[in-house]
C-alpha positions in Angstrom: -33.5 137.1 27.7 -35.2 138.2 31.0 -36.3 141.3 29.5 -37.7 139.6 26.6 -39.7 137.1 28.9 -40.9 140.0 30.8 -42.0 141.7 27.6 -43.5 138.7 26.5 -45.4 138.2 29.8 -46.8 141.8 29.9 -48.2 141.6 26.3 -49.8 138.2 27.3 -51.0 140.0 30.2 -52.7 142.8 27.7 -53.9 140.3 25.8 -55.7 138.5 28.2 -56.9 141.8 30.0 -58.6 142.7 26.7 -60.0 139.3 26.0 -61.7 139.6 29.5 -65.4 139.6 30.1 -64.6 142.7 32.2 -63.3 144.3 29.4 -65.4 143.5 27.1 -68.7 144.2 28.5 -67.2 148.0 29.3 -65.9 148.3 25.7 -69.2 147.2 24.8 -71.3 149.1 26.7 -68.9 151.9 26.0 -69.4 151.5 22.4 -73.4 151.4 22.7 -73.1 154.7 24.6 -71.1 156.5 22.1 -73.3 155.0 19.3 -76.4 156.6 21.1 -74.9 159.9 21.5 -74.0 160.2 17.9 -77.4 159.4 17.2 -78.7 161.8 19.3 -76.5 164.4 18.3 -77.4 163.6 14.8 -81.1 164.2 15.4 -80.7 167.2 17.4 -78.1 168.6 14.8 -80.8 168.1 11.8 -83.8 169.3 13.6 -82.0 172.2 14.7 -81.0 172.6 10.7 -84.3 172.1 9.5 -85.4 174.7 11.8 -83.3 177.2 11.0 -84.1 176.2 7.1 -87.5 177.0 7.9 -87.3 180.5 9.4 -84.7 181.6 6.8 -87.7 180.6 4.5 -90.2 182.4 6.8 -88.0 185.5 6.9 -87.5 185.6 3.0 -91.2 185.2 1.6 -91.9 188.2 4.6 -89.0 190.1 2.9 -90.5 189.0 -0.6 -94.2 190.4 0.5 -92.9 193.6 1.9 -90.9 194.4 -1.6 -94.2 193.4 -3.8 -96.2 195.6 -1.9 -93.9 198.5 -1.6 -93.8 197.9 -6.1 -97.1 197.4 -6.2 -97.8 201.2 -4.1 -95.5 202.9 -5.9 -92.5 203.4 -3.1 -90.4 201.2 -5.1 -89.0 201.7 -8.4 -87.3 198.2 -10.3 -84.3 199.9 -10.6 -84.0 200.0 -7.2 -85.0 196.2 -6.2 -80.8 194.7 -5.6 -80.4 198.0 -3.1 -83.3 197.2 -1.3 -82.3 193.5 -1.9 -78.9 194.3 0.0 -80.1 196.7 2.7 -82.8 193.7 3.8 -82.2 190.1 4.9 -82.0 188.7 0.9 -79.1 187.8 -0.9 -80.6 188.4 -4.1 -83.9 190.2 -5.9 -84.5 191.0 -9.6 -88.7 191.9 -11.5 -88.6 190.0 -13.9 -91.3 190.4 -17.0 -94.1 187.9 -18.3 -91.6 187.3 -21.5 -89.0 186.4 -18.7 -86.4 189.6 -19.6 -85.3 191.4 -16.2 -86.8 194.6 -15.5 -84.9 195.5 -12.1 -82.4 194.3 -10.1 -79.8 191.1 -11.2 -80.4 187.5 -12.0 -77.9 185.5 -9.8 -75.7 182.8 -10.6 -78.0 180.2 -8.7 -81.7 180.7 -9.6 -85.0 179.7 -8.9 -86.6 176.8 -10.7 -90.2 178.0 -9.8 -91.7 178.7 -13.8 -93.4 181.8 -14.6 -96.5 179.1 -15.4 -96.2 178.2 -11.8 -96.3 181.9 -10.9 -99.0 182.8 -13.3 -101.2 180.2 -11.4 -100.7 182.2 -8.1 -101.3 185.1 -9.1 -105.0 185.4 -8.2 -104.1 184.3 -4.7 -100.7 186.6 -3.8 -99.1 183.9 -2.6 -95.1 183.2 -2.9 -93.7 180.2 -3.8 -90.6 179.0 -2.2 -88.1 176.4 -3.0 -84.4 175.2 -1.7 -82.0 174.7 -4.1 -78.5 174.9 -3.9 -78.3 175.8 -0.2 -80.5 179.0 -1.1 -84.1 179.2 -0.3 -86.1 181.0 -3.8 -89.2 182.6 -3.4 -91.1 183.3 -6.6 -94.6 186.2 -6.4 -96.3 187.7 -9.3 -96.8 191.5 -8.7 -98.7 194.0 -10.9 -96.3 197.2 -11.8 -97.2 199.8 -13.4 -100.2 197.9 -14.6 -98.2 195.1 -16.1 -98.2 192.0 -14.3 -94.6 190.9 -13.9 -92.7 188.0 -11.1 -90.5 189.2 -8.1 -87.6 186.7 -7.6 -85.5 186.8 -4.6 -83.5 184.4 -2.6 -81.3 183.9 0.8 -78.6 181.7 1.5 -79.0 178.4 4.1 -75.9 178.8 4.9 -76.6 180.4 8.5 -79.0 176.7 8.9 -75.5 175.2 8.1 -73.7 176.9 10.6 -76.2 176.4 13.3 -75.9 172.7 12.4 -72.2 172.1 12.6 -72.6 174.2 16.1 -75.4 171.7 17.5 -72.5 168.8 16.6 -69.9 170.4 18.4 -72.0 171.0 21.0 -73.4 167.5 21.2 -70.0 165.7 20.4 -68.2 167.6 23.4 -71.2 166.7 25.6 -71.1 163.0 24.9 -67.5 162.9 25.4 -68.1 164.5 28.9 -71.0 162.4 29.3 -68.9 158.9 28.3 -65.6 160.2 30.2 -67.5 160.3 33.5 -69.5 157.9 32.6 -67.0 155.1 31.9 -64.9 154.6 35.3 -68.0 154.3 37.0 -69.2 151.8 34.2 -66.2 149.8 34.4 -65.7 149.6 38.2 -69.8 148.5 38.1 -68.5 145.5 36.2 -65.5 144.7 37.9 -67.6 144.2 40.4 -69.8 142.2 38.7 -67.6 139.9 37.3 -65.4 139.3 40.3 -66.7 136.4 41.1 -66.6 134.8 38.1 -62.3 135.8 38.2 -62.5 133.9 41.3 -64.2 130.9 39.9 -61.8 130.9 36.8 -58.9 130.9 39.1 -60.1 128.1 41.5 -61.0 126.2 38.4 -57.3 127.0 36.7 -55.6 126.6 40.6 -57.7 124.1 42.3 -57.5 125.4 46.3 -57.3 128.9 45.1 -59.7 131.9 45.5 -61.7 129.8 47.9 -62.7 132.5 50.0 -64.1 134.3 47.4 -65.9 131.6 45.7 -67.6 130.3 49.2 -68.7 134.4 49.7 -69.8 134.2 45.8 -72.0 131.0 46.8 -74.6 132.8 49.6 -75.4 134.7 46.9 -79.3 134.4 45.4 -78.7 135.3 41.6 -77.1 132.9 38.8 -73.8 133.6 39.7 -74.7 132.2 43.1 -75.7 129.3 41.5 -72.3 128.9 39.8 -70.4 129.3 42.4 -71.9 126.5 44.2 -72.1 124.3 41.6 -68.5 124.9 41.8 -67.8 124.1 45.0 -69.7 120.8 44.7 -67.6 119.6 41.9 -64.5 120.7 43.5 -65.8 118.4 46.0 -66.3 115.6 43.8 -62.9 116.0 42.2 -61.5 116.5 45.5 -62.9 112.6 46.4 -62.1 111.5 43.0 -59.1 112.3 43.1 -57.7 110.4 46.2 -59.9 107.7 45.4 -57.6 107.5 42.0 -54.9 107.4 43.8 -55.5 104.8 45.9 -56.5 103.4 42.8 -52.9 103.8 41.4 -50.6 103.4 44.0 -52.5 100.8 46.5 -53.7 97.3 46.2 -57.6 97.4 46.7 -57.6 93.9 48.6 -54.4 94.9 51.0 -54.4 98.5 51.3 -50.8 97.8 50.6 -48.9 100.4 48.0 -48.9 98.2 44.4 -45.8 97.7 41.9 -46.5 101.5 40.3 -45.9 103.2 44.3 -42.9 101.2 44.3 -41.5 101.8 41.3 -41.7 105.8 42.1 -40.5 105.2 45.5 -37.2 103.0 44.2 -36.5 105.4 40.9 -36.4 108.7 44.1 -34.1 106.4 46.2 -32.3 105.3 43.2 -32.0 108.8 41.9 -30.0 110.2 45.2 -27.9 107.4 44.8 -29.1 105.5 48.4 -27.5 102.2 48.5 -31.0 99.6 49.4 -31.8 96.0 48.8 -35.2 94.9 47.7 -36.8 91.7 48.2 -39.4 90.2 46.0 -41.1 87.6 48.4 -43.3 84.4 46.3 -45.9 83.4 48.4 -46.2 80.0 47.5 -49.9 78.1 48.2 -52.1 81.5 48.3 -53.2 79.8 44.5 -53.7 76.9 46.0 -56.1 78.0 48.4 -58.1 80.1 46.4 -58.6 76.5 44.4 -59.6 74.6 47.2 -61.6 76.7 49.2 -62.8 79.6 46.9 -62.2 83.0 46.3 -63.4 84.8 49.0 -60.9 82.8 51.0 -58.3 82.9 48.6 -58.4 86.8 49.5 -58.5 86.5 53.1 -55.6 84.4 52.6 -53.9 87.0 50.5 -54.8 89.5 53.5 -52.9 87.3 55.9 -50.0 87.2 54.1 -49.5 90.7 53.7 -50.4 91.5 57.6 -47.9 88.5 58.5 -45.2 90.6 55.8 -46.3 94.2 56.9 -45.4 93.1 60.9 -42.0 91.0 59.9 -40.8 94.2 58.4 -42.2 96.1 61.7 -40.4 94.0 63.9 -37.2 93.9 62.2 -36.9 97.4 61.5 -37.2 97.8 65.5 -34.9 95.1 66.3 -31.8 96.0 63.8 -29.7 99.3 62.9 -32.1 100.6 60.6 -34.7 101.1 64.1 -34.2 105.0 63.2 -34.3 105.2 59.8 -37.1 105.0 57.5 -39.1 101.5 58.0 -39.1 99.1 54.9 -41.8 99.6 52.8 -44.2 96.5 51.8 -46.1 96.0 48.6 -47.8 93.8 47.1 -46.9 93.7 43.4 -48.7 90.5 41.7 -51.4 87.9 42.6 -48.7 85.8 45.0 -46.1 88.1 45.4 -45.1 90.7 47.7 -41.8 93.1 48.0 -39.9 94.4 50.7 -37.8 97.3 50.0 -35.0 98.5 52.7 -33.7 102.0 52.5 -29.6 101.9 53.5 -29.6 97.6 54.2 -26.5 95.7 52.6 -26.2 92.5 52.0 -25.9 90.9 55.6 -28.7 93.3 56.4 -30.9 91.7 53.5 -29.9 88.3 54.6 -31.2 88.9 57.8 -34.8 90.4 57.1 -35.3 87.2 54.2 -34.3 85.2 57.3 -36.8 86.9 59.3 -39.7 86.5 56.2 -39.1 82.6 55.7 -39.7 82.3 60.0 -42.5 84.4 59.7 -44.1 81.6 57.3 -43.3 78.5 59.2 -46.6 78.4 61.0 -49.8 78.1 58.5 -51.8 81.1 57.8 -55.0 80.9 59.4 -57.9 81.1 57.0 -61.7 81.2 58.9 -61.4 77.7 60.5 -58.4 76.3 58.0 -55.1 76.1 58.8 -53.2 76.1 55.7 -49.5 76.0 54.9 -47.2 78.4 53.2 -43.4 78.7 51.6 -41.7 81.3 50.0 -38.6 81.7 47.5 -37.1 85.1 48.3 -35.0 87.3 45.8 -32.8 89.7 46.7 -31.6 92.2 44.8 -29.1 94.8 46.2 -28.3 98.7 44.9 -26.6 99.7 42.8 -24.8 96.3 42.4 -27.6 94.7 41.0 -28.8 97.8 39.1 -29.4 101.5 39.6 -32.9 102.2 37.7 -36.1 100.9 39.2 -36.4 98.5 36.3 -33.2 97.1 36.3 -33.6 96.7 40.0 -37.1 94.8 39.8 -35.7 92.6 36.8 -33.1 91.2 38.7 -34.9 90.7 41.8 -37.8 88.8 39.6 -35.0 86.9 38.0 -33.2 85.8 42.2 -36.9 84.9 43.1 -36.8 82.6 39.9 -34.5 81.1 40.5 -35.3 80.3 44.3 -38.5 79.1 43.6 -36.4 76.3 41.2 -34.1 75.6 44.2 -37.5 74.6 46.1 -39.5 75.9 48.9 -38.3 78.3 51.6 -35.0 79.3 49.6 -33.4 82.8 49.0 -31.3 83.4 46.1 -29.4 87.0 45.6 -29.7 88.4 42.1 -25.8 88.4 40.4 -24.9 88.8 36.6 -25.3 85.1 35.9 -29.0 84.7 37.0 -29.5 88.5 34.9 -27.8 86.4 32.1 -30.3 83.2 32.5 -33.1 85.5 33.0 -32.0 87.6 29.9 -31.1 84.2 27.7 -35.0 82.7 28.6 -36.4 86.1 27.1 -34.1 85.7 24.1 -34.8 82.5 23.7 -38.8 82.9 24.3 -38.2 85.8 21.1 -36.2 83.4 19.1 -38.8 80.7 19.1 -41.6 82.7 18.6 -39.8 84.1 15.2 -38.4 80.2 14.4 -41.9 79.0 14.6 -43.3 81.7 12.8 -41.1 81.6 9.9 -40.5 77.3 9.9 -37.3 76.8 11.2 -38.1 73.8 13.0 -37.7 70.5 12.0 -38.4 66.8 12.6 -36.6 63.7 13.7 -38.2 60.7 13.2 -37.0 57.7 15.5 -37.7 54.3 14.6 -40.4 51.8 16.0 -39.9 47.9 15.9 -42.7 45.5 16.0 -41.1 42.7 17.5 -42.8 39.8 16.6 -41.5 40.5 12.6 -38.5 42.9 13.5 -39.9 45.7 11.0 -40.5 48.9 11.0 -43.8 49.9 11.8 -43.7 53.4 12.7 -41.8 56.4 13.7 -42.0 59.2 16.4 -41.9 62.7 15.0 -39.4 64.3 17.5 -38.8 68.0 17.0 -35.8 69.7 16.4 -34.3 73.4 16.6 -31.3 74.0 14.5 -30.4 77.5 15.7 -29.0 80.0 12.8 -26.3 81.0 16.1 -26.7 78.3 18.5 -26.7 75.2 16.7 -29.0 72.1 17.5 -30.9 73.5 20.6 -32.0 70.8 22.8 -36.1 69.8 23.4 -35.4 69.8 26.9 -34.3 73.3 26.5 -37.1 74.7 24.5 -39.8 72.6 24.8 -40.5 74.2 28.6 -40.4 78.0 27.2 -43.2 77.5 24.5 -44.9 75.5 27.7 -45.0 78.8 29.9 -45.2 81.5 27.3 -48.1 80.2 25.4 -45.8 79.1 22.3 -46.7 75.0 23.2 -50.1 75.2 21.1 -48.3 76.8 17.8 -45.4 74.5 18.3 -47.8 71.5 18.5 -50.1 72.3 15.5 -46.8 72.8 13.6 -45.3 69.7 14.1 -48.6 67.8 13.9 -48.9 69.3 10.0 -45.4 68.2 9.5 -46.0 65.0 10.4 -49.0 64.6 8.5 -47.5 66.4 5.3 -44.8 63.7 5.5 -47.0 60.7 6.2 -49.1 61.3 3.0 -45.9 61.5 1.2 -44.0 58.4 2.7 -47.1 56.3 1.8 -47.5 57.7 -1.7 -44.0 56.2 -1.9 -44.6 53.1 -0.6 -43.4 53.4 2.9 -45.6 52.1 5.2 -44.9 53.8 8.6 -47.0 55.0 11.1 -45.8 58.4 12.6 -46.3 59.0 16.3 -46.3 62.8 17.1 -46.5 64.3 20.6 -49.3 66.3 22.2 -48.6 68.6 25.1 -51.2 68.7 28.2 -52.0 72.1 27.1 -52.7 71.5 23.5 -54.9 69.0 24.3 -56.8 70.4 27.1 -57.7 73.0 24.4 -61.5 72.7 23.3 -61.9 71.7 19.9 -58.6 69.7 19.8 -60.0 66.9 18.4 -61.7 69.1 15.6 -58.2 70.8 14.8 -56.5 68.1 14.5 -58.9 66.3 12.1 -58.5 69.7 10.4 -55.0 69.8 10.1 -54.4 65.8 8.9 -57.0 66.4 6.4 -54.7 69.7 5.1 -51.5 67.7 4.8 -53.4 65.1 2.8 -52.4 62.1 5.4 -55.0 59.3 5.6 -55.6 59.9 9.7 -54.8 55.9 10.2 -51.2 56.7 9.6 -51.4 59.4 12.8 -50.6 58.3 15.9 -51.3 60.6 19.0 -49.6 60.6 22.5 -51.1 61.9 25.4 -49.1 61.8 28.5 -50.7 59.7 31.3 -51.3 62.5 33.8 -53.0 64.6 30.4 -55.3 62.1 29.7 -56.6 61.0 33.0 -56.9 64.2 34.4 -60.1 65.0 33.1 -61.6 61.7 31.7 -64.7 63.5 30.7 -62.7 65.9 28.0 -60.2 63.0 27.3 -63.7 60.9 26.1 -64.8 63.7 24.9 -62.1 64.8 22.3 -60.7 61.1 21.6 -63.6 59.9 20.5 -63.8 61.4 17.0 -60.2 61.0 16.9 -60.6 57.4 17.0 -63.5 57.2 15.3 -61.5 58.9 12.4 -58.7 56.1 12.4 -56.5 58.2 14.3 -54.2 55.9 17.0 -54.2 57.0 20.1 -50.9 56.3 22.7 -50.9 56.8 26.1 -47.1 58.3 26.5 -45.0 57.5 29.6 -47.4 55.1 31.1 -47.0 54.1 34.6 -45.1 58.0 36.0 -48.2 59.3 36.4 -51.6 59.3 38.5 -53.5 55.9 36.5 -56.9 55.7 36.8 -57.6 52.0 35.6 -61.4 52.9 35.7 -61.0 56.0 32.9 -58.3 53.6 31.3 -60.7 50.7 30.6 -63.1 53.3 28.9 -60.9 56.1 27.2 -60.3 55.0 23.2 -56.9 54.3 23.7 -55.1 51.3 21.5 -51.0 51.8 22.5 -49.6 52.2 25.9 -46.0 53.5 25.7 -43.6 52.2 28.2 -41.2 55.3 30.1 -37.7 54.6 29.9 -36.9 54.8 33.1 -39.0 51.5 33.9 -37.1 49.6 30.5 -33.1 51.2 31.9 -34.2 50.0 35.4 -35.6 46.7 34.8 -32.6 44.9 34.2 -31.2 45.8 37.3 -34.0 46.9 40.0 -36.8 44.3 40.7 -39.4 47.2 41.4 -39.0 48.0 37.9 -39.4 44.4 36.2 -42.0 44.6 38.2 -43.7 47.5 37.0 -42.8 46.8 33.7 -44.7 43.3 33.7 -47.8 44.6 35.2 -48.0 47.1 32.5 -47.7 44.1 29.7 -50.4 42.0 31.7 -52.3 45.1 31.5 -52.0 45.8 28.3 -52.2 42.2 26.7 -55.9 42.2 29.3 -57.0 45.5 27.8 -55.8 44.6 23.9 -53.5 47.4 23.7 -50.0 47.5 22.1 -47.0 48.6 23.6 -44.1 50.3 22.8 -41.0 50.2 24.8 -39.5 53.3 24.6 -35.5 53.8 25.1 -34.1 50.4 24.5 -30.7 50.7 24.1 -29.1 47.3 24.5 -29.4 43.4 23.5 -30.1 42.8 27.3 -33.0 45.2 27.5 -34.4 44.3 24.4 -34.3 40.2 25.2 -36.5 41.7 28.4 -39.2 43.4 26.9 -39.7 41.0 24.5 -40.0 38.2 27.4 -42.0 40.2 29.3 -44.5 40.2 25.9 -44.1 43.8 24.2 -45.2 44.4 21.2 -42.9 46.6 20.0 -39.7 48.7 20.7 -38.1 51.9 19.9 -34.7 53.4 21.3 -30.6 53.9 20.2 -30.1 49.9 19.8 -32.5 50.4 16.5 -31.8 54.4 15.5 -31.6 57.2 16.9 -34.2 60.6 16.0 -32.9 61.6 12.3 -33.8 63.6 9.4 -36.9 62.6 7.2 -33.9 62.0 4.2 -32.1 59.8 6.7 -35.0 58.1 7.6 -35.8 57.1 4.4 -32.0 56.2 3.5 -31.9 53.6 6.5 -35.5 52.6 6.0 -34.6 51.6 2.3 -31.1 49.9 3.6 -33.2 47.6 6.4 -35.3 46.5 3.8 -32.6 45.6 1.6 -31.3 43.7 4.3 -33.9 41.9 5.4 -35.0 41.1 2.1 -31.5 39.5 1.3 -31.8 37.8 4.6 -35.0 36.1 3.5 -33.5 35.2 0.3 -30.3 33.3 1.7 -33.4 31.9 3.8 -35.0 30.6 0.8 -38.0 32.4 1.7 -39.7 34.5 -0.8 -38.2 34.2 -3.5 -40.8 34.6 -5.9 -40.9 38.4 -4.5 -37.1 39.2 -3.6 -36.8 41.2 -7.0 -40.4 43.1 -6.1 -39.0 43.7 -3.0 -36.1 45.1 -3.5 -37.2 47.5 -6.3 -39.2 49.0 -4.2 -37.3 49.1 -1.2 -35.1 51.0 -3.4 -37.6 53.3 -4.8 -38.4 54.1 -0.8 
């Protein structure tokens, strides 16, 4: 395998050598060399041809004369033409006559194509003609023998031109190769030379840091290469800043200079990985929010600022004060808006007591902020390895889920992380998941608890009271779920759903002849959402309800919180027929003034006041204010959780209106609502009738109580 990798390696190596500029401007200028000498060898090989051609032609028409005049004197006989053809520089001669028979000598096997016509026209002038054909040269010349004019024909071959041609190519070809063999080292070392530079740039831009040396000598050059190689360093400089600016970026809090959650994620999954025992503490600065409200952002961030000095010098001083003076410091980040965490390399669990001890003193005095003094708490979470988990994430999870659950507990508390608060923390998220799919799909249902009017004991309404039938839990609570959907944005899909239930059965109770109001809840944040009022209209007129047989409740501290938007959105509402209830009046923050002016027409009693009054003057109290208030204003009210005869003889002294609570009926299904609707009606209609009274309508009545 080693071998092979090596063998691989080197035929990369090749490859890349041969893909190099380097190489391929020598293989290129080695090319364009040897293309020019073959050219010049060509030209020099066919002029030397065509001169040779040329005196072979010369040397045959002097050859041609000499034998015409030698049979024109006489001192040649045609017989003996071929032997003085041979002993001279022709390859052939033959006389032949004007009727074209051969008089002397031997007609070859390649002959002239000169015409005795062509001849004939000549003759006056005793000039030869000459002609190539067939790598001979022919020369044609009329002659006059014996008084008879006849044509001498005689030829030699090229062949030496041929020769002297193939000699110039050798000549030339072995020239070049010298030529291009000492030509080429010298070639390529000129542009190695030339190009080194440019390796060095491609191997400081391949290894940033590398080559530097060369690159910075490349750079005093004048030429473009020069100019690269500066451009390159600037860019390598810019990178260089980038760079660490990106890190800071990623691994430190711009406002703190602290490292973030990502730095101490890396820093936990090293110590994790080498199996160091550690705890980490996730610290809640509670108030930083607060201040940022009151006295705007830029003090918000100073504040933030304080807290992680006042954090970054706890840990300081600790880490000089305890066993762990020699080892490596804890390590402060800040990882959200308000929170902070403190990791410890080698602390235990006494150890992490200690340094959340040490964090809660070091926020009992206020943090100052320009010329405030404002107050602080925490809720620490400790989370110890590897009991508590042995991956960063795990690690984080269950401290998140320790500083949950001591900022429950209330201000400056610690909690350690354990398998039970991992199991809460794990049982929310499951729970958040199975909501989100119950709503989605319409697995919720209502309950619809009865309301009384007192003054003719029936039933004038209902409150739609949702309910969660788990496929695996059962019936979960309200109180359970309601508070999830609250803080992971679920509240607003829960609301619209009930709201269209409600509606959907209000417009089918009346088409059936039961007359009841339903009551359905609205959350603060649904309806400190703009456009509730809009969506709600929206959603009624969907279900097909007539909006007078809705009745919203807005909690106290809801409604008076922002008068402005409460006037603002209640007013169409209102203005529609929609009733409007002001729920659990008297626990929050009244403001009589927004009261007297905000559409409201019902104010709902809490509980607590109706349970109390019997027993606690404060709440009778209470309780009879609200009536007086009420009766002033010309609202109803409903008495909510009325139980027994002795609270329901109270509220009914004290003036309410109506009641609703266990003595009457408890939250049940629409089908049971309409069951014990139908069987109060049948009983107060027989009541009437062993009365006396209305007796002309007891059988109306009772067929359609029935029918209900």
């Amino acid at each position: 395998m080693a071998n092979a990798g090596a063998a691989a390696e080197g035929r990369r190596g090749r490859n890349r050598w041969w893909r190099s500029l380097a190489a391929r401007a020598t293989i290129a200028t080695a090319a364009m060399l040897g293309a020019l000498s073959i050219l010049l060898v060509a030209i020099a090989a066919t002029g030397t041809r065509e001169s040779a051609e040329r005196t072979i032609e010369r040397s045959t028409a002097g050859a041609v004369d000499e034998l015409a005049g030698r049979l024109a004197a006489g001192d040649l006989s045609p017989l003996e033409i071929s032997a003085a053809a041979a002993s001279g520089s022709l390859d052939y001669a033959f006389l032949e006559s004007a009727s074209g028979s051969i008089v002397g000598g031997q007609r070859p096997a390649v002959a002239s194509a000169v015409t005795l016509d062509a001849v004939s026209e000549t003759r006056s002038a005793g000039v030869a003609l000459v002609e190539r054909s067939r790598d001979f040269a022919h020369v044609a010349k009329a002659v006059m023998v014996g008084g008879e004019p006849m044509t001498l024909r005689a030829g030699a071959s090229l062949a030496p031109a041929a020769a002297a041609e193939s000699e110039t190519i050798v000549r030339g070809v072995m020239a070049a190769l010298v030529f291009i063999g000492l030509a080429l080292p010298l070639l390529a070392l000129l542009v190695d030379r030339v190009v080194a530079p440019l390796r060095a740039l491609t191997r400081a831009v391949t290894s940033p840091g590398s080559a530097e040396a060369e690159v910075r000598a490349a750079g005093a050059r004048t030429d473009e290469v020069g100019a690269l190689a500066r451009a390159h360093l600037a860019i390598a400089k810019d990178l260089a800043e980038n760079a660490d600016a990106l890190h800071r970026l990623t691994f430190d809090d711009p406002l703190t200079h602290l490292p973030n959650r990502a730095s101490l994620t890396s820093r936990l999954a090293s110590a994790l990985q080498v199996g160091e025992p550690l705890a980490l503490l996730e610290v809640e600065v509670q108030g930083l929010s607060r201040i940022a409200a009151g006295l705007g952002r830029q003090s918000g961030d100073e504040a933030v600022r304080r807290a992680a000095e006042r954090l970054r010098e706890m840990a300081t001083d600790w880490a000089r004060e305890s066993q762990f003076a020699e080892q490596r410091p804890p390590m402060v980040a800040r990882i959200s808006d308000t929170a902070f965490a403190v990791l410890a390399h080698g602390a235990d669990a006494g150890a992490a007591g200690a340094l959340a001890a040490a964090a809660l003193a070091a926020f009992e005095s206020p943090l100052f902020v320009g010329e405030h003094h404002v107050a602080t708490t925490l809720a620490v979470g400790v989370a110890l390895a590897p009991a508590d988990g042995d991956e960063a994430a795990t690690l984080l999870r269950s401290a998140a889920a320790a500083v949950s659950a001591a900022r429950a507990a209330g201000p400056q508390s610690v909690r350690f992380a354990g398998a039970e608060l991992n199991r809460m923390a794990y049982g929310r998220l499951k729970l958040e998941q199975d909501l989100r799919r119950a709503i989605e799909n319409g697995e919720l249902e209502l309950h619809y608890q009865p309301q009384i009017e007192l003054q003719t004991r029936a039933v004038s309404g209902a409150e739609a009271l949702v309910r969660w039938r788990h496929p695996i839990r059962g019936m979960v609570s309200p109180m359970e779920f309601v508070p999830v959907a609250e803080e992971c944005g679920l509240i607003e899909p829960l609301g619209t759903l009930v709201l269209a239930q409600a509606s959907r059965m209000a417009a089918d109770w009346h088409a059936r002849g039961v007359s009841a109001r339903i009551a359905v809840n609205v959350s603060a944040i649904q309806f400190r959402r703009p456009r509730f009022a809009e969506r709600a209209l929206e959603i009624i007129a969907a279900a097909g309800a007539d909006p007078a047989q809705i009745e919203l409740e807005i909690t106290e501290s809801a409604a008076m919180g922002d008068p402005a938007h409460a006037l603002r959105e209640l007013a169409p509402l209102k203005q529609a027929g929609v009733k409007i209830a002001i729920d659990d009046f008297g626990t929050g923050y009244s403001n009589l003034s927004s009261l007297t002016r905000l559409p409201f027409d019902v104010l709902k009693i809490d509980r607590s006041f109706v349970r109390d009054a019997v027993m606690a003057g404060g709440a009778r109290a209470v309780v009879s204010a609200i009536m007086g208030l009420a009766a002033n204003l010309g609202f109803e009210t409903i008495a909510e959780g009325v139980e027994t005869d002795e609270q329901l003889v109270f509220v009914t002294r004290q003036g309410c209106s109506h009641v609703q609570g266990y003595l009457f009926g408890k939250p049940m299904p629409a089908s049971a609502f309409e069951v014990w609707y139908a069987e109060r009606a049948l009983t107060e209609l027989r009541g009437l009738a062993e009365r006396g009274a209305l007796r002309p309508v007891l059988g109306e009545g009772l067929a359609a109580a029935g029918h209900a």
